[in-house]
N, C-alpha and C positions, 0 to 999 in steps of 0.2 A: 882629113887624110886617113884611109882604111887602115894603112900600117900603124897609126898610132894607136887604133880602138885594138886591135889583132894584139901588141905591143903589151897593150894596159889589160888585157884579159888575161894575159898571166902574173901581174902581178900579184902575189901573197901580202896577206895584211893581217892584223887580229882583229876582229869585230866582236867579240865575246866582250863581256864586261864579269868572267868571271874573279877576279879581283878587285872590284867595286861595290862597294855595299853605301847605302843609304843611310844618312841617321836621320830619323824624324824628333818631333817634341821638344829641339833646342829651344834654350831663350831668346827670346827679341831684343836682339841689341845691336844699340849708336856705335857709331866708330870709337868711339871711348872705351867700348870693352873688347870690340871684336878682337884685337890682339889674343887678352886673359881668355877670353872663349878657347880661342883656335889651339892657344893653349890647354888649358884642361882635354879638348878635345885629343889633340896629339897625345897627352900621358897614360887618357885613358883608355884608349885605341890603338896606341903602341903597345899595349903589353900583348896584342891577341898577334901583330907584325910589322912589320917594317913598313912602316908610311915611305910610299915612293917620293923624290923632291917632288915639290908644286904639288903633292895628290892630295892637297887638300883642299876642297873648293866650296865655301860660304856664299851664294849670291846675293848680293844688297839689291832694296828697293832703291830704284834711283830717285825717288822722289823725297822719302825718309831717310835716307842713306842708313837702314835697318835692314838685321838679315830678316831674311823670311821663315828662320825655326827650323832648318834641314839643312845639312850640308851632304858633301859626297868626297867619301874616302877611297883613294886607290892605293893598294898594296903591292908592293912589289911581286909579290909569288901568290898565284888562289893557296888558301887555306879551308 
């Protein structure tokens, strides 16, 4: 339906990622420590802003159930 494309061209959105930053060099770890990780990670990264809820994202190997050494931080405001 043409009115739906017409419709969704004005939608506005944020596609920026300026409040997301990457942390590289983390430890490789089981679900045993991921908790204490995400922790450390939050206290040390909360002092630069406000970690959005959920803006904090660790991907595990599915095979390993290990993260991969990076995670990805969203802040609520760019800094």
């Amino acid at each position: 339906d043409d009115e739906d494309v017409i419709e969704s061209e004005n939608l506005d959105f944020d596609s920026g990622f300026e409040n997301v930053i990457v942390v590289d060099n983390l430890p490789v770890v089981g679900l045993d420590k991921f908790e204490k990780l995400e922790g450390v990670i939050r206290k040390i990264f909360g002092q630069i802003g406000t970690i959005k809820e959920k803006g904090l994202w660790m991907p595990l190997n599915q095979d390993t159930q290990k993260t991969h050494g990076y995670c990805f931080i969203e802040f609520s405001s760019k800094q």
